[in-house]
C-alpha positions in Angstrom: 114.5 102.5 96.2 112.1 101.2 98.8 109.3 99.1 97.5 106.4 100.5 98.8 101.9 100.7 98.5 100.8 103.8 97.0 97.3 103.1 98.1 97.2 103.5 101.9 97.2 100.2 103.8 95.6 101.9 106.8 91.8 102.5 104.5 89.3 101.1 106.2 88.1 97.5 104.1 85.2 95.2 105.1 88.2 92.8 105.3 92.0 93.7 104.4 94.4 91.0 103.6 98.1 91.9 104.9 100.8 90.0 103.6 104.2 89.5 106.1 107.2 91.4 105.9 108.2 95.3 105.5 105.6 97.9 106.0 107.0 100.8 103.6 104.1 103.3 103.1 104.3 107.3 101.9 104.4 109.6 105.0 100.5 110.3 104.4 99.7 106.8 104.5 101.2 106.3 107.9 99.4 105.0 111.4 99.4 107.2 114.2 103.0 106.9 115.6 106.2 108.2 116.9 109.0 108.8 114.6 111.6 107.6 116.1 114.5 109.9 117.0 117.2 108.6 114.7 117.4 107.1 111.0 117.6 103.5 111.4 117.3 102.6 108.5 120.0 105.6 107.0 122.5 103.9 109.6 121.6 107.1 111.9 122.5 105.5 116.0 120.5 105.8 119.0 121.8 108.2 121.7 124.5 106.3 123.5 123.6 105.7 126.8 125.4 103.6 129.4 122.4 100.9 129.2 124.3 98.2 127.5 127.6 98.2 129.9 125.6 98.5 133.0 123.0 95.8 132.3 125.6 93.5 130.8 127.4 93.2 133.6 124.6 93.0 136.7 123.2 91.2 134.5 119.0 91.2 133.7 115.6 89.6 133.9 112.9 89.6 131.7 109.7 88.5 133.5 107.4 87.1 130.2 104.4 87.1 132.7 101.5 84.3 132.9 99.0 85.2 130.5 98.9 83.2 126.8 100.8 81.4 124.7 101.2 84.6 122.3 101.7 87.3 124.7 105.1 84.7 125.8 106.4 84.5 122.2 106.4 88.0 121.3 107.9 89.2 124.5 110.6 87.2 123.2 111.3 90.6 121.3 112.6 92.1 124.5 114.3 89.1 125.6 116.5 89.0 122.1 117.2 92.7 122.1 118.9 92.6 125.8 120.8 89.5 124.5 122.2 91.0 121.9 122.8 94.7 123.3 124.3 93.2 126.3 126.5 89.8 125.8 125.1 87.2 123.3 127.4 84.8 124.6 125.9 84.7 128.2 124.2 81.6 129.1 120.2 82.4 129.4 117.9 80.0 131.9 114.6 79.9 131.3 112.3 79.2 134.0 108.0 78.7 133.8 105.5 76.3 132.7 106.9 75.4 129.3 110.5 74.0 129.4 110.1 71.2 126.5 108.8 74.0 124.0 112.1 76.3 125.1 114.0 73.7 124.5 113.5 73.7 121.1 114.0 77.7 120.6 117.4 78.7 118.5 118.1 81.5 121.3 120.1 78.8 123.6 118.3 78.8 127.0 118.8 76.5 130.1 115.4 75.2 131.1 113.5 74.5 134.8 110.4 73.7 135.4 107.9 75.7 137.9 104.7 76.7 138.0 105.4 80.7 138.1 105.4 83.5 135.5 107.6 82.8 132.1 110.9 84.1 133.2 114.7 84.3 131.3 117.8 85.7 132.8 121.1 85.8 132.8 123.0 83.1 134.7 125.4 85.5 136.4 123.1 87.5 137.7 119.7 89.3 137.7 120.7 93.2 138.5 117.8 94.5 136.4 114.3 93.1 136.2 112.4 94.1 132.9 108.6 93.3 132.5 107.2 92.3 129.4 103.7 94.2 129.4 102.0 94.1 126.2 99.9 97.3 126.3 102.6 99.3 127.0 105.5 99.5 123.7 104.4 102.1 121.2 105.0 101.8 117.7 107.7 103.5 115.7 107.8 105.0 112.3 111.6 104.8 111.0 111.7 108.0 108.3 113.6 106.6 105.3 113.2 109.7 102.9 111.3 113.1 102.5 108.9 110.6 100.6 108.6 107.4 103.0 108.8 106.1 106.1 109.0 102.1 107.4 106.3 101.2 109.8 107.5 99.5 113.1 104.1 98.3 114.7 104.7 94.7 115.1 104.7 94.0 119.3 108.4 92.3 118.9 109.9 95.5 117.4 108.0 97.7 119.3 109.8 95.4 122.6 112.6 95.7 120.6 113.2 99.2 119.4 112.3 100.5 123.0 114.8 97.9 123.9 117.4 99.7 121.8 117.3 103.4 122.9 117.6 102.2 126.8 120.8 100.6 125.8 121.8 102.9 124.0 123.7 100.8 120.7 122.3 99.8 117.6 120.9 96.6 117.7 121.6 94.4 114.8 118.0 93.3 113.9 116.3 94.9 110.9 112.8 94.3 111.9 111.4 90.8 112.9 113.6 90.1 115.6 112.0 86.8 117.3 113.8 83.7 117.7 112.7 80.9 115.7 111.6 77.0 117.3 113.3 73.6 115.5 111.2 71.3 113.7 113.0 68.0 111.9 110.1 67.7 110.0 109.8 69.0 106.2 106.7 70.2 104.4 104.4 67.8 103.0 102.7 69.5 99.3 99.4 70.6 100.1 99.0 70.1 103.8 96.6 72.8 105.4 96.7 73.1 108.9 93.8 74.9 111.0 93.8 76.8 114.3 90.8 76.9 116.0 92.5 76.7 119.6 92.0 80.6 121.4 91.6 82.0 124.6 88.2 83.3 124.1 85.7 81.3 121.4 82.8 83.6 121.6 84.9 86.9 120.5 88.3 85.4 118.7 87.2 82.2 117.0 86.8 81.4 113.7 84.9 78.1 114.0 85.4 75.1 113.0 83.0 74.9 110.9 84.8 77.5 109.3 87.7 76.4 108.5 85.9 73.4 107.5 84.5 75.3 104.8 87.8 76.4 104.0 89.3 72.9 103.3 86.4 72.7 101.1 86.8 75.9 98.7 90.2 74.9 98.4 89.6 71.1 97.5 86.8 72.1 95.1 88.3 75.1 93.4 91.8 72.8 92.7 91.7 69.3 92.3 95.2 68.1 94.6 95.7 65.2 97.2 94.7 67.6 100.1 95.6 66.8 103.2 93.9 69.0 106.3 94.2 69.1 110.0 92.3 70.8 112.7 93.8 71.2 115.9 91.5 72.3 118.6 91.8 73.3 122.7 91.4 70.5 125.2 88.1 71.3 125.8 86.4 71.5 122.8 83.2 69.7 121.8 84.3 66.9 120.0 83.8 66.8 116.5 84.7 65.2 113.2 84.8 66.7 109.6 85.3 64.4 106.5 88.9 64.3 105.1 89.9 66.7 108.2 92.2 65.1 111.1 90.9 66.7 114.6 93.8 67.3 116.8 92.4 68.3 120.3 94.5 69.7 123.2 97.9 69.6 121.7 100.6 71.0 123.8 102.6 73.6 122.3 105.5 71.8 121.5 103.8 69.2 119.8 101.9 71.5 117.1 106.0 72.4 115.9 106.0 69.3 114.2 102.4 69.3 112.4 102.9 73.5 111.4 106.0 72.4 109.5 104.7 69.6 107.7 102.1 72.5 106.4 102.7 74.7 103.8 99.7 77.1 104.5 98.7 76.9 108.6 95.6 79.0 108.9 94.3 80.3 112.4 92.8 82.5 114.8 94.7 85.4 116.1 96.5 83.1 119.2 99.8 82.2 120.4 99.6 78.7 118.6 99.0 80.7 115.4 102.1 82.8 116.0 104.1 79.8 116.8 103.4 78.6 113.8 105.0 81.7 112.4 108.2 81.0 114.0 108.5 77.3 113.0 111.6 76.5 111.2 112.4 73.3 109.2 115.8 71.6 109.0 116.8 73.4 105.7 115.6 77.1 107.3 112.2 77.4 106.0 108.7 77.2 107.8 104.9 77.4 106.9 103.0 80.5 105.4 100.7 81.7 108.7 97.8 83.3 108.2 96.2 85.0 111.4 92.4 85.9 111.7 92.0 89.1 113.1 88.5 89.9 115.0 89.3 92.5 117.7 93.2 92.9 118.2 95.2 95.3 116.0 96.4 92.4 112.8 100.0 95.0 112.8 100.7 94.9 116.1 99.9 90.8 117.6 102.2 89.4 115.1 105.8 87.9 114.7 106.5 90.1 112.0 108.2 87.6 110.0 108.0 87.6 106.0 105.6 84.3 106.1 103.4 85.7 109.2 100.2 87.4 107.1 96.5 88.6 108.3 93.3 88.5 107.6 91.4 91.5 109.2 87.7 92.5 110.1 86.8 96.7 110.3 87.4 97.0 113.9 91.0 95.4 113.8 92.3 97.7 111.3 90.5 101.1 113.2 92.8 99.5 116.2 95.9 99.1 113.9 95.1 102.8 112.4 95.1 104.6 115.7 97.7 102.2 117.4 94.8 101.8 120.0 94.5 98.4 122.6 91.0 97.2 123.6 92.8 96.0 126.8 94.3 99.1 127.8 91.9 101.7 126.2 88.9 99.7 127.4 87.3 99.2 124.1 84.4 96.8 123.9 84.0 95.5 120.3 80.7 95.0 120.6 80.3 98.6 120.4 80.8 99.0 117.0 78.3 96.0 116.1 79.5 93.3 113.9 82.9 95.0 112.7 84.9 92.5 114.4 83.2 89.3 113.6 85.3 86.7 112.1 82.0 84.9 111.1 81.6 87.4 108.6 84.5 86.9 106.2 84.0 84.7 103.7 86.1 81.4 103.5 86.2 81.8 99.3 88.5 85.1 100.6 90.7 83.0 103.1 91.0 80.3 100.5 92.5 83.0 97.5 94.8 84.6 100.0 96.4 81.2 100.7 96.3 79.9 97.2 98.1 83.1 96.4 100.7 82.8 99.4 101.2 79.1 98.7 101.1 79.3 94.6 98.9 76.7 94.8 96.3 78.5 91.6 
């Protein structure tokens, strides 16, 4: 038996709180997708193909592109499935703006320095060039039963899946199939770590005022020696909060450390956020994230993992409904007036939903 929600996911809420892992859901209850053309999940095998031998030998590409933090992490979804489809022992380089944070991925990868596009490839050669494009993989629904179906709209299995039928052999990832990033630190009992960093404030951020408020629910509703941090971008106004540390302009591979000294790391829908997702202590475990969801789909611009949850206005579940992209369907939130303000959910709601994760109450 599949656990599963009787009630569909997909209604429409003021806000909908989604935690990580498995999307089961009766057929009815299902987002607009493809079924894919083989049981997965029944053991059923994609159409053989000669994808795998081919590729494995030129050897590939996988251009990750130049555009954010997040958009780089989940491509890793493509990257993974051609290295293990192809030859997981071949030795992968990495090259683009962010060695020292590759470095510290669990997929091994050689590491260089330049100032191009995010790239890994094999070292014995680049015979095929893939491009990661983010409005492009579809999602997948994986029929498990005359009754129920497993939802595949997370952007790593969507790279992934579409990954898997080009080869043509069953991949060995279940779902969530992103590489992880080393941290030696361990978590520290009630430390809340904030997000406010993101690409575009006046559309995609919380505030930190609001997360402020945040710390404060939680440090009024259960008496605990909190401990909170706030890391912003570089170019934020500076600002101080009582009993919150501001961290501004962090580099990537410096916020590993502080998400998994968190238990709960709570932030806007951005590539720090995911990254937080991904961070895994010495003894295998990593923070609960919670992404805020204005105007991106909350199933598809996320790792995926068991510990990677959302919080998600009106307009980002329509998008997650439909399987729609504001980028590539030119969709202007704005439109649809105030449904994808993050401003508008209430902290006391955030503050449950991590309690609840956490077991803090």
């Amino acid at each position: 038996m599949h656990p599963h929600t009787t009630v569909s996911p997909w209604t429409i809420e003021p806000v909908t709180l989604q935690r990580g892992g498995p999307v089961v859901v009766p057929r009815q209850h299902a987002p607009l997708a493809r079924a894919l053309p083989f049981r997965r999940a029944g053991g059923e095998l994609p159409s053989y193909t000669s994808g795998a031998d081919v590729i494995g030998e030129r050897g590939w590409s996988v251009v990750l592109g130049d555009r954010g933090l997040g958009d780089v992490l989940l491509a890793f979804g493509l990257v993974q499935a051609l290295a293990d489809g192809t030859d997981r022992d071949a030795e992968l380089h990495y090259e683009g703006p962010r060695p020292r944070l590759m470095q510290r991925c669990r997929l091994p990868l050689r590491t260089s320095l330049t100032e191009g596009p995010h790239a890994v490839s094999t070292r014995h050669g680049k015979g095929f060039t893939f491009h990661a494009i983010p409005e492009r993989p579809q999602a997948w629904l994986d029929i498990l039963d005359d009754e129920l179906v497993e939802v595949h709209a997370a952007l790593p299995m969507r790279y992934y899946l579409a990954a898997e039928q080009a080869l043509g052999v069953r991949l060995p990832a279940d779902r969530a199939p992103l590489p992880t990033f080393r941290s030696s630190e361990q978590a520290r009992p009630f430390h809340v770590v904030f997000v406010s960093a993101t690409s575009w404030p006046s559309r995609k951020d919380y505030g930190a005022s609001g997360f402020a408020r945040i710390a404060a629910v939680l440090a009024q509703r259960f008496p605990a020696p909190w401990t909170f941090t706030l890391i912003t971008s570089s170019d934020a106004e500076p600002m101080t909060f009582d009993g919150i540390e501001v961290l501004a302009g962090l580099d990537a591979v410096d916020c590993l450390d502080v998400f998994a000294s968190a238990e709960v790391v709570i932030g806007n829908d951005t590539g720090l956020t995911h990254l937080a997702a991904l961070t895994e202590r010495p003894d295998g475990t990593g923070p609960h994230a919670i992404g805020l969801y204005g105007r991106h789909a909350h199933t598809k611009w996320t790792t995926g993992t068991a510990r990677h949850h959302a919080v998600a206005t009106t307009f980002s579940q329509m998008l997650a409904v439909a399987d729609r992209c504001p980028v590539r369907d030119h969709l202007d939130d704005a439109l649809w007036s105030q449904s994808a303000s993050l401003a508008d959910i209430p902290a006391e709601i955030i503050a449950e939903f991590a309690s609840d994760l956490a077991g803090w109450w």
